[in-house]
N, C-alpha and C positions, 0 to 999 in steps of 0.2 A: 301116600301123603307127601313126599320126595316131590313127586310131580308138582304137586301145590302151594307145597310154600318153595318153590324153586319160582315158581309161575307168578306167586303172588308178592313175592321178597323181593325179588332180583330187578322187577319192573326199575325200583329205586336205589338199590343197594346191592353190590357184588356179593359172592356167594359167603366170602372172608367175613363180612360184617357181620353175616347170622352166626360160620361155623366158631368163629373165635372168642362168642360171648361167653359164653358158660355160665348162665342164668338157670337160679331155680325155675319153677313152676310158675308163682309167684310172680317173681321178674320179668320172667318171658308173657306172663297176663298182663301186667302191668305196659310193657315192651307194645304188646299186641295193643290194647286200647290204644296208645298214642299214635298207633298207626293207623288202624281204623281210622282216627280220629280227624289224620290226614291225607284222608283219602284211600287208602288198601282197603279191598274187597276182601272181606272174609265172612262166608254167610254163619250165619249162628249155626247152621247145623253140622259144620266144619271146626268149630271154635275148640271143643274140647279134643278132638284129634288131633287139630292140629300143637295143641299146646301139650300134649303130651306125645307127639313124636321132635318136637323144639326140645323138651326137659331131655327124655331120653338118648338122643343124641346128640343135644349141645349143654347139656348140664354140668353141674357142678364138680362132680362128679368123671367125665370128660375131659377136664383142663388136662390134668397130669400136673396140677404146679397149686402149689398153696399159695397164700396170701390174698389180696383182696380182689374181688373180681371187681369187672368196669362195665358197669351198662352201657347200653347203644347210646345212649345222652351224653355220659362223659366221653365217650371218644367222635364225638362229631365236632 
């Protein structure tokens, strides 16, 4: 799944933008629609792997730091 959302992210956005969000599940669905939306290929039969190897490696969970986290929206 590395291969694919490296292959499908990066097209627009360097790898920092995905690794340093630390979005839930949620978030990162949320995150994934808007991009879909504009344009990212992500076939539905990829949707839920890939949103669950995003949580697990870029999760909340992941930061190492409390307080608020910042969606891909607020930091653009």
């Amino acid at each position: 799944m590395q291969a694919k959302v490296k292959a499908t992210c990066t097209q627009c956005h360097n790898a920092s933008r995905i690794t340093e969000q630390h979005l839930s599940r949620q978030e990162w669905s949320t995150e994934l629609d808007k991009m879909v939306a504009l344009g990212a290929e992500v076939p539905d039969s990829d949707r839920a792997a890939l949103l669950s190897y995003l949580t697990k490696n870029f999760g909340p969970e992941k930061s190492g730091k409390s307080g608020v986290k910042k969606s891909v929206s607020q930091t653009q």
